[in-house]
C-alpha positions in Angstrom: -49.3 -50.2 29.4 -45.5 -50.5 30.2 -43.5 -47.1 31.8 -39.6 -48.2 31.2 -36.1 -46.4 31.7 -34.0 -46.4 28.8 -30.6 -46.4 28.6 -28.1 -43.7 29.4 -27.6 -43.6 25.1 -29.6 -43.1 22.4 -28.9 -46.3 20.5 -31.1 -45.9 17.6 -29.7 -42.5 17.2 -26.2 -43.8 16.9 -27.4 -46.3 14.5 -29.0 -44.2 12.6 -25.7 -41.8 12.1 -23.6 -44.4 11.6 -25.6 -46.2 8.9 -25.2 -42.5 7.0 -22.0 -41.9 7.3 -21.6 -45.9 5.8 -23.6 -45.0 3.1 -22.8 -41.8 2.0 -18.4 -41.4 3.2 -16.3 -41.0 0.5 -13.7 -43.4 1.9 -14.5 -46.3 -0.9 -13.3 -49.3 1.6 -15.5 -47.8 4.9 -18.8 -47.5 1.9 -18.2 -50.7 0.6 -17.6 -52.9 3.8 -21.1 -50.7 5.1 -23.2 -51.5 2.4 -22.1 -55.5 1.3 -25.0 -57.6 2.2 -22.8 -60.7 2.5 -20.4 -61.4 5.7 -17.8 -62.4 3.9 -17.2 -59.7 1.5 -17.9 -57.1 4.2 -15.0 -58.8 6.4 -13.1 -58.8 3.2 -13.7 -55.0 2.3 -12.6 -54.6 6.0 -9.3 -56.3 6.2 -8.0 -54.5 3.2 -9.4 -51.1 4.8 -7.7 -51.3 7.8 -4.4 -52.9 5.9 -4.4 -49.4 3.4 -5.0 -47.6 6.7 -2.1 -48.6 8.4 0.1 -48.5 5.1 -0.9 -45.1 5.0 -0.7 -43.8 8.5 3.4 -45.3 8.4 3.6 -43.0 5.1 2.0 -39.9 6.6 4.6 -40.7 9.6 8.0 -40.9 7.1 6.3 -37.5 4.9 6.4 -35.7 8.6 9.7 -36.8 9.7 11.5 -36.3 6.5 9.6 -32.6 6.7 11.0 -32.0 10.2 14.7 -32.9 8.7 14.5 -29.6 7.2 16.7 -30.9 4.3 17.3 -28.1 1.9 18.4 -29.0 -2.3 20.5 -26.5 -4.5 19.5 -25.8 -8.0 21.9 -24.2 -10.6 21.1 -21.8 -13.1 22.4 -18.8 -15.7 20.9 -15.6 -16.4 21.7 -14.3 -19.2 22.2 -10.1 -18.4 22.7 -6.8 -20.8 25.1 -5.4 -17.7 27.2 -6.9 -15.5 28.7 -5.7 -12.3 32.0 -5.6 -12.6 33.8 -6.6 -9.2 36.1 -4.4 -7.2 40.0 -5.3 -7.9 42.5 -5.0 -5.0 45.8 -4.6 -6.1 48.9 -5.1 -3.9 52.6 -4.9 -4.1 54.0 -7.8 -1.7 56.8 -5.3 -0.5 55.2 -3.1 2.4 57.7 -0.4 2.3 60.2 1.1 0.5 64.0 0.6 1.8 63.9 4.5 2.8 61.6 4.2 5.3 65.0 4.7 7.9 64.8 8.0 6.8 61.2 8.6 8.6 61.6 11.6 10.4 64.5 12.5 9.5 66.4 9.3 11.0 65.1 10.0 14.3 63.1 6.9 15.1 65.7 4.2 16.3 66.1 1.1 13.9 62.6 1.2 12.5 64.2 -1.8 9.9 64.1 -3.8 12.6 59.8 -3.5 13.3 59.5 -5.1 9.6 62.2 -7.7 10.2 60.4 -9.1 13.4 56.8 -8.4 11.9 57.7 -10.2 8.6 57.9 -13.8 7.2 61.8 -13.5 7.2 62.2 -14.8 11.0 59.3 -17.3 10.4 61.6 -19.2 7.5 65.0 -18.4 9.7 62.8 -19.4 12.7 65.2 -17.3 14.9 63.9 -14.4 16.3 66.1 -11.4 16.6 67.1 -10.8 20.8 65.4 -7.5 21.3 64.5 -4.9 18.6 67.8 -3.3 20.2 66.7 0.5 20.6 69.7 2.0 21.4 69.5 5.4 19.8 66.9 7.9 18.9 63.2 8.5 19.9 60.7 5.7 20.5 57.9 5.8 17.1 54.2 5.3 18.8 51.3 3.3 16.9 50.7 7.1 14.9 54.1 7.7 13.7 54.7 4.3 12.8 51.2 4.4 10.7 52.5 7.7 9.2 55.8 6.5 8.3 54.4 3.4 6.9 52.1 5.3 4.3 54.8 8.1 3.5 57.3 5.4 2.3 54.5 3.3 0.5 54.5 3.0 -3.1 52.1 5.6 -5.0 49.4 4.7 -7.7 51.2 7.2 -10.2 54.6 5.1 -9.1 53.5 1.2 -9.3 50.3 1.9 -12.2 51.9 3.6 -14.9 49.0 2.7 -17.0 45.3 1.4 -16.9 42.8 1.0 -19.3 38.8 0.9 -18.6 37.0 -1.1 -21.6 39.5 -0.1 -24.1 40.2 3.9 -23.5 43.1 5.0 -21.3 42.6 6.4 -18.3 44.4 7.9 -15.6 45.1 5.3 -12.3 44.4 8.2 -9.8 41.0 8.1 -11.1 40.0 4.4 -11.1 42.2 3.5 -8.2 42.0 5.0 -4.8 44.5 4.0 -1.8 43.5 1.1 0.9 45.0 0.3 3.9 45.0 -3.5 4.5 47.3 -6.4 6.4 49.8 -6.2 3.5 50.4 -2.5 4.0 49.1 0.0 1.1 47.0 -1.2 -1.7 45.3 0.3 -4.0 41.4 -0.6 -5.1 39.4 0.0 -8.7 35.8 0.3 -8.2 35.5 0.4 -4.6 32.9 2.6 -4.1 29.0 2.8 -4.8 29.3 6.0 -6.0 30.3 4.9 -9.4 29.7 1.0 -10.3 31.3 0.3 -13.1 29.5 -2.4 -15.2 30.4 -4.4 -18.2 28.2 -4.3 -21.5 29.9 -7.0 -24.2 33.1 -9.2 -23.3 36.6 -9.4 -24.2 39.9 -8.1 -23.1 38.9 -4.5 -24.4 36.0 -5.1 -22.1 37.1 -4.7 -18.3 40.3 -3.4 -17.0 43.9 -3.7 -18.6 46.9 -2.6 -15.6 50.2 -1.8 -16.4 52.2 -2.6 -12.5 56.3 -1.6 -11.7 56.6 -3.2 -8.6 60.3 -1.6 -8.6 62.4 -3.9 -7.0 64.9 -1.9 -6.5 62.9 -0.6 -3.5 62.2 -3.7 -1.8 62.5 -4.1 1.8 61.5 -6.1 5.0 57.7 -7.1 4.5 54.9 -9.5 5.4 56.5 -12.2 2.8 59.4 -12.9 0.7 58.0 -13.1 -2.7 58.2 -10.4 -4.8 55.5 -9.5 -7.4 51.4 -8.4 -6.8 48.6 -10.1 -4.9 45.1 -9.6 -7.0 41.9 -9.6 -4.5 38.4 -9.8 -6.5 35.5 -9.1 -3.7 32.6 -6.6 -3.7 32.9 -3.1 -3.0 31.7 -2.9 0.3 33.5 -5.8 1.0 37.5 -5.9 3.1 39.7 -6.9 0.3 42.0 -8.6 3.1 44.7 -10.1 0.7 45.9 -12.3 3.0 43.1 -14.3 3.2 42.6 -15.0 -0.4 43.1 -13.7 -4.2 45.9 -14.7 -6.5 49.7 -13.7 -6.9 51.3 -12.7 -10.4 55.0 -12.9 -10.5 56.9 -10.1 -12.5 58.2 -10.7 -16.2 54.6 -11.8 -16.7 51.0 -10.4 -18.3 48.0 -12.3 -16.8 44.4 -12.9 -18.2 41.9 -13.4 -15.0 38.2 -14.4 -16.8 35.7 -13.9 -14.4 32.7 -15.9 -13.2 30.2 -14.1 -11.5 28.2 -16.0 -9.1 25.2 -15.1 -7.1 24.3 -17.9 -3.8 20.8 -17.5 -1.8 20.9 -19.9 1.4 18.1 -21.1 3.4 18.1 -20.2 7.0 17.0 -21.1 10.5 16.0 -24.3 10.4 17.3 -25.4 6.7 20.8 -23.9 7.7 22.9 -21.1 9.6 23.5 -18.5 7.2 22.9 -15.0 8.3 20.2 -12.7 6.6 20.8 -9.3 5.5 18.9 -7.3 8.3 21.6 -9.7 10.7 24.7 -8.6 9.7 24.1 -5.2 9.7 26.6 -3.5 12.2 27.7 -7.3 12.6 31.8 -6.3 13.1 33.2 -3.5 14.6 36.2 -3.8 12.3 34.9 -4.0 9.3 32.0 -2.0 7.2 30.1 -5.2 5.5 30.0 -8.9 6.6 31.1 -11.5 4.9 32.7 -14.9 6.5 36.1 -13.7 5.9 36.0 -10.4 7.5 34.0 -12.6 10.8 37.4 -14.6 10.9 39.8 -11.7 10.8 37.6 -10.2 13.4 37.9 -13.2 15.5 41.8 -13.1 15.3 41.8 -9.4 16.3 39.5 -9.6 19.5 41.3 -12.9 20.3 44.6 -11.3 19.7 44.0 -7.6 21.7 42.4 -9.3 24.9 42.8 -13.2 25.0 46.0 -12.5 27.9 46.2 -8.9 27.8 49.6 -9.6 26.3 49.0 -6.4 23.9 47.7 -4.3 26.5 44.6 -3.8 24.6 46.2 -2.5 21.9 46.2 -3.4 18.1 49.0 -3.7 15.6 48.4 -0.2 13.3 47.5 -1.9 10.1 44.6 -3.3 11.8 41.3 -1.9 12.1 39.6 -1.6 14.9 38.4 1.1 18.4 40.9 0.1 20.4 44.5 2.3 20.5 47.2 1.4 18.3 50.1 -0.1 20.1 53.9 1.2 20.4 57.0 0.3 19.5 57.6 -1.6 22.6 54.1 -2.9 23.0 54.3 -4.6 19.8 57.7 -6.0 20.1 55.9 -7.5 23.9 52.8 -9.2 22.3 54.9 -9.8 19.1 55.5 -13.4 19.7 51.6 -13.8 20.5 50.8 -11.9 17.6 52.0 -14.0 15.1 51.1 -17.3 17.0 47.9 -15.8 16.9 47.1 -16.8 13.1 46.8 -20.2 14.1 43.3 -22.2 15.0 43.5 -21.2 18.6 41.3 -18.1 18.1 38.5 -20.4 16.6 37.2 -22.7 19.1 35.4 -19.1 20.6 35.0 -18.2 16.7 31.2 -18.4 15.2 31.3 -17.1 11.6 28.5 -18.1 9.5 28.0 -17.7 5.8 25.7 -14.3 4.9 22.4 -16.0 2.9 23.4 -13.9 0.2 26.6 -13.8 -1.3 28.4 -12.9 -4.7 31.6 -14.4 -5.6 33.9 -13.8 -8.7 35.7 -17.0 -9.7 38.5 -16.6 -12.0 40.0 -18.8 -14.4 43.6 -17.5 -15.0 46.0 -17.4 -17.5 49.8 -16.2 -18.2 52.6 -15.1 -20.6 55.6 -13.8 -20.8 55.1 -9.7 -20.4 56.9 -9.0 -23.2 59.4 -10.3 -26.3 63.4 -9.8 -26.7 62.3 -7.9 -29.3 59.8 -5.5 -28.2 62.2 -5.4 -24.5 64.9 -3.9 -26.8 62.6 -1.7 -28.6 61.4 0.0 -25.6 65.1 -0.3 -23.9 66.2 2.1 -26.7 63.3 4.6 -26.6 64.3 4.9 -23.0 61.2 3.4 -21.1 63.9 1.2 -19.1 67.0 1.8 -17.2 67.9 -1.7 -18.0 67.8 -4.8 -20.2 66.4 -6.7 -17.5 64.2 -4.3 -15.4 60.9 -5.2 -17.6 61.1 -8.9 -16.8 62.3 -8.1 -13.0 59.1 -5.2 -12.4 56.9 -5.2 -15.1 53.6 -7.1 -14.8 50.4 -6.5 -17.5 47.0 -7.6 -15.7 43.8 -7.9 -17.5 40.5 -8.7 -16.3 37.7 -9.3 -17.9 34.2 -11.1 -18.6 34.1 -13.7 -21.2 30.7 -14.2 -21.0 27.7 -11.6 -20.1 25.9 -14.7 -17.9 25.4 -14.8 -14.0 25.5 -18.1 -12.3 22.7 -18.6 -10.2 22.7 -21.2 -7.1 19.6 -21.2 -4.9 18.9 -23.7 -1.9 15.0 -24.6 -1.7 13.6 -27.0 0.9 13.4 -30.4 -0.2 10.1 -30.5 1.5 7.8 -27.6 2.2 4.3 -27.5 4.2 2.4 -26.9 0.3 4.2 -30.8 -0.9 4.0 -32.3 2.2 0.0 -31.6 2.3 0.1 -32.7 -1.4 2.1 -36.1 -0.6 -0.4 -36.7 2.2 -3.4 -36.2 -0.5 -2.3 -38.2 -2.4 -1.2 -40.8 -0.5 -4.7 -41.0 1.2 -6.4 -40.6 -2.5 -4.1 -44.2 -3.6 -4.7 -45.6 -0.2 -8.1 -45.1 0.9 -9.9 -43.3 -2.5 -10.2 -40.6 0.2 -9.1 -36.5 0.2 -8.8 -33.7 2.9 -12.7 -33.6 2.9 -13.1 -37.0 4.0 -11.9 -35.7 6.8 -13.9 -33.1 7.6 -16.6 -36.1 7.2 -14.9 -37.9 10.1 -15.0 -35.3 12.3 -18.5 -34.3 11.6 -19.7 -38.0 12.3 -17.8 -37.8 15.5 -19.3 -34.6 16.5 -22.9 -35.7 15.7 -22.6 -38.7 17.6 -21.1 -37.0 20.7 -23.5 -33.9 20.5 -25.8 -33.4 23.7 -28.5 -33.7 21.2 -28.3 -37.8 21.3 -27.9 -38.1 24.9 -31.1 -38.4 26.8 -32.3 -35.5 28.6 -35.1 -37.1 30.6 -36.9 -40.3 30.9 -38.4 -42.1 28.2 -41.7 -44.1 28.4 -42.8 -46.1 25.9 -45.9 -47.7 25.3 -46.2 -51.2 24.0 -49.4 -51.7 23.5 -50.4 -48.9 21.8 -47.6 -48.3 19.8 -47.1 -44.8 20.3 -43.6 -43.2 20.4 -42.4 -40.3 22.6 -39.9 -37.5 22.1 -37.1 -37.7 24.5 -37.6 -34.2 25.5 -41.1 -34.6 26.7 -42.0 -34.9 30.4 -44.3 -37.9 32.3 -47.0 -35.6 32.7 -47.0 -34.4 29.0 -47.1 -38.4 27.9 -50.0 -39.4 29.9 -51.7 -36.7 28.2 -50.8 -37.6 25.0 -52.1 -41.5 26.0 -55.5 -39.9 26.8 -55.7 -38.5 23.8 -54.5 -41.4 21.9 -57.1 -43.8 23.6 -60.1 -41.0 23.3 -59.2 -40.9 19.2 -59.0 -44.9 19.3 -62.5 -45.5 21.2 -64.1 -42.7 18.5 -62.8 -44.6 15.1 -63.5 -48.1 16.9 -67.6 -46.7 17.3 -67.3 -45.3 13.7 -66.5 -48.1 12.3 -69.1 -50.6 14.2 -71.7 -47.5 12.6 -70.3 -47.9 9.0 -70.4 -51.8 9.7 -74.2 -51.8 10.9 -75.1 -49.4 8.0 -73.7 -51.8 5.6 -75.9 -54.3 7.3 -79.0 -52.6 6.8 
């Protein structure tokens, strides 16, 4: 009898596992280079394992890196709708003020011409700024007076919209339009509440609004540009109209047809892109009641323009919007030069405005005519609509706009790769590759964990006995084997004397 120390692993354990899991794995190449009874094919069946392995660990590697790209694709579609919002219209007469605005307060403010001169886009084109606003006379105007006088002296909605239409019925101006104070002085905006959306059912001219506009030249004066005629803003109700970032201009003597495209964008966010969600832009501007980029960028001009060198004191010009006080007369004709240098990119290097992930824009596609015929201009000249032959083609301008078609234009950005196709690339990948799926996996890890389990390491000793053949358990003691040999030997000595019995029996 032999007492010997194994070693520190169980090696017929191991084998045994591993033998299993090459039997029964669902990886075909592992199974098949297990189970070939010739070398050669198993060292065959093992090279072209270990090649699809590596071709599909490099795959795995470019479906993870193309995944942390966070590349993001746009798809385009149209919805087809029984209603349509119909967008809010800004309407604006590019004169600020009428000539009579000298008369402010009875004459007493000292050459107020001369604040819209030096404010305007006259000096920009003469490039020669007047020396001084030359206050010789009269009472100094404050940011307040200067406000007041500017909205006394404005055009009316009764005064520049004779007429509007709402899907084919008349309807009085004073109650579509309501008055809005913007960087062009007054304007005046349809739909520009949530109170009442209006919405359009069918399409057509007769389908959205028809607006009759005098921009009466005769009472044009110094302004923020030389052009005469309106500027047309198309934004959401909620939204700053702020004309003099965008919309389009229709010149007098002329009707206009705007077709609208309604468009409706979702963006992607952190990590696909920077847009901001909704629950972000609320309260995003101090200046302005919603967010949208354009509003950001007039915001950034403001702050850069009120305390970038405390040239204006703090103080903002009074068609701005905005906590701080509105300047004076004096304060503005200080920052003035500032103030209009102040449009130009060197607000935006501090200047972080990005795109809301929702947005709706109304694209228009724009048409025009002459506003009216020699024929129909006389007509009307001698029913006494016009003091003059000319004042229709020098004031009159006929704006319609409307929906052609009743369908939304949808653009949504997805991501070109999301966790649900990346785990679906990598199935398959490892299905073409290796005949395998997630599960063989699971099968990996369980061989693994069976083979490093405290259950397969030796806890004590093991004796064996050669010569009798008999096999221990590895968690049974010296003491507890020697018995067990007794026994063994006892039991072998009793069927050894039984069978000499049976043999001498069979003798007899």
């Amino acid at each position: 009898m032999t007492i010997k120390v194994p070693k520190p692993l169980c090696v017929r354990t191991m084998r045994k596992r591993l033998d299993e899991f090459v039997s029964s794995t669902s990886i075909h190449g592992i199974n098949k280079a297990g189970n070939a009874r010739c070398s050669r094919r198993r060292y065959v069946w093992l090279f072209l394992t270990l090649i699809m392995t590596g071709t599909l660990v490099a795959f795995i590697v470019e479906a993870f890196t193309n995944f942390l790209k966070y590349r993001s694709i746009t798809r385009i579609s149209a919805e087809n709708k029984q209603n349509i919002d119909f967008p809010a219209v800004t309407i604006c007469n590019m004169n600020m003020v009428k000539n009579t605005i000298t008369q402010c307060n009875n004459s007493l403010y000292a050459n107020l011409d001369k604040l819209f001169l030096n404010f305007g886009e006259t000096l920009v084109i003469e490039d020669n700024l007047v020396p001084g606003l030359g206050m010789v006379r009269g009472e100094i105007p404050n940011g307040e007076e200067m406000l007041h006088c500017l909205y006394e002296y404005s055009n009316t909605i009764p005064q520049m919209l004779p007429m509007c239409t709402w899907r084919g019925r008349l309807e009085p101006c004073l109650n579509l339009f309501k008055t809005t104070l913007t960087e062009m002085g007054v304007c005046f905006t349809f739909n520009g509440g949530l109170d009442q959306r209006f919405q359009s059912s069918y399409t057509g001219t007769d389908s959205g609004l028809r607006v009759f506009v005098d921009i009466r030249q005769e009472d044009y004066y110094y302004s923020a540009t030389i052009q005469a005629g309106i500027k047309v803003v198309l934004h959401e109700p909620l939204e700053a109209p702020l004309p003099s970032l965008g919309g389009f201009m229709v010149a007098p003597g002329l009707s206009a047809e705007a077709v609208i495209l309604r468009t409706r964008s979702h963006c992607l966010g952190e990590p696909y892109g920077s847009c901001r969600h909704a629950q972000e832009t609320k309260g995003a501007l101090r200046r302005f009641p919603s967010y949208s980029e354009r509003a950001c960028r007039m915001e950034c001009m403001l702050d850069y323009l009120v305390s970038a060198n405390g040239l204006c004191q703090n103080c903002r010009h009074f068609l701005h919007p905005g906590p701080e006080r509105m300047c004076s007369y004096e304060e503005l004709e200080a920052c003035f030069l500032f103030y209009r240098n102040a449009t130009t990119s060197k607000f935006a290097t501090d200047c972080t405005c990005p795109r809301p992930c929702s947005t709706i824009q109304y694209d228009t596609s724009i048409s025009y005519a002459r506003f009216m015929s020699d024929y129909m201009n006389n007509y009307f000249l001698n029913k006494g609509m016009f003091s003059s032959e000319n004042y229709a083609r020098d004031n009159f301008i006929e704006l319609k706009i409307y929906y052609d078609s009743l369908i939304e234009t949808i653009v949504t950005e997805y991501p070109e790769f999301d966790i649900f196709e990346m785990l679906s690339n990598i199935g398959g990948l490892m299905g073409i590759f290796l005949g395998a799926s997630l599960l063989s996996l699971v099968e990996l890890v369980e061989f693994f964990v069976l083979c490093l389990s405290p259950r397969n390491k030796l806890v004590s000793n093991e004796i064996s006995v050669a010569e009798n053949g008999m096999a221990t358990h590895p968690r049974q003691t010296t003491e507890d084997i020697k018995k067990n040999i007794g026994k063994h030997n006892d039991t072998k000595q009793k069927k050894i004397k039984h069978e000499k019995k049976t043999t001498n029996r069979i003798k007899l």
